[in-house]
Structures are given as structure tokens and as C-alpha cells.
N, C-alpha and C positions, 0 to 999 in steps of 0.2 A: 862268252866270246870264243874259246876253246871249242866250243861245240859244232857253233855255226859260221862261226869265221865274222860274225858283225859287231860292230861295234854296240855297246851295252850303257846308253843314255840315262839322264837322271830319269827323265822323261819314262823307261823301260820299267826303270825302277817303282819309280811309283805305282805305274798300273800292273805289275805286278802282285806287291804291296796291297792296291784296292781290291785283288781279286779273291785275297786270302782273308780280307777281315768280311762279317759278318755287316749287312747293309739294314741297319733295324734303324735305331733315331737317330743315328750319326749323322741319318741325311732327311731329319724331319724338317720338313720345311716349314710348316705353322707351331713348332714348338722352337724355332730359331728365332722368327719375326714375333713371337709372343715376347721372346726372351728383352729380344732389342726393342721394345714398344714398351717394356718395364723401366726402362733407363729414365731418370726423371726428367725432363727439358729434351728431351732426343725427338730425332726426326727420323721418321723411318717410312720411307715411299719403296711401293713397290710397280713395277713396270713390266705389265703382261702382253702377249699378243694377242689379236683377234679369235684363236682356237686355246689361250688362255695358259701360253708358254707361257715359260718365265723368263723374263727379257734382262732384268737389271734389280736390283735391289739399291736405293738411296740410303744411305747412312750417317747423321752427322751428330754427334753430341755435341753438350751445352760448352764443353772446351773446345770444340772443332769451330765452332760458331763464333767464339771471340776470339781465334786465331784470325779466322777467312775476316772476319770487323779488322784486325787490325792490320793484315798484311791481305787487301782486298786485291792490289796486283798479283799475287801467286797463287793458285788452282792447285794442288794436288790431288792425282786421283789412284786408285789403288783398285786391280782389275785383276781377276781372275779366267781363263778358258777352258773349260772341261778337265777340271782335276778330283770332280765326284761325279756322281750319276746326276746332279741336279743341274 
């Protein structure tokens, strides 16, 4: 901030952070979705686009699933926007 007169975001921070570690399986993608497809009763969908982006990733274990049964009025969702390469 001293340097350049701007202000210095968590936001700055992190992609900083991303650009000093080493990008090997941290961001393996089929060895993430293997991982959550081990989870026993779990639901794991995945959602690509037509040139076979990745759109969205579904997640829900066998506790999430008798939570959403018992309190079927409330939705929670938990989202992320480009806080790794994938």
C-alpha cells in the first residue's frame, strides 16, 4: 500500500498467495471428484459446458440429505468464484 498508494484486499492477498505455491494436485480435478465419490451414500454430479468447462460441481452427503428431509423449506448453498485455476 506504501508503494503504490492502493489499497491491499483480501482478494490481493490471496492471488498473491496462489502465485507463490506450486500448481501440481492441489488442483487435480479427477483426483478431488474420485475423492468425494468415495464418501459412502454421497452424491456427487458434475456440470460441464458444451466445449466441456467446468460449470458446477453438486455435493451432498448422507447427513446433508436427512438435514434437506427434515427442514425441506431451507436450501443452503455454498459457492465459490475463481479462487484457484479451476
Amino acid at each position: 500500500m506504501e508503494s503504490t498508494g492502493n489499497v491491499v484486499t483480501l482478494k490481493d492477498l490471496h492471488n498473491a498467495d496462489q502465485r507463490t505455491k506450486p500448481h501440481s494436485q492441489d488442483n487435480n480435478l479427477p483426483a478431488l471428484l474420485s475423492e468425494m465419490q468415495k464418501e459412502p451414500g454421497a452424491v456427487t454430479e458434475v456440470v460441464v459446458t458444451g466445449d466441456n468447462s467446468l460449470r458446477a460441481i453438486y455435493y451432498q452427503d448422507a447427513q446433508m440429505m436427512k438435514i434437506q428431509r427434515s427442514f425441506s423449506e431451507i436450501l443452503l448453498l455454498d459457492a465459490t468464484y475463481k479462487l484457484n485455476d479451476l
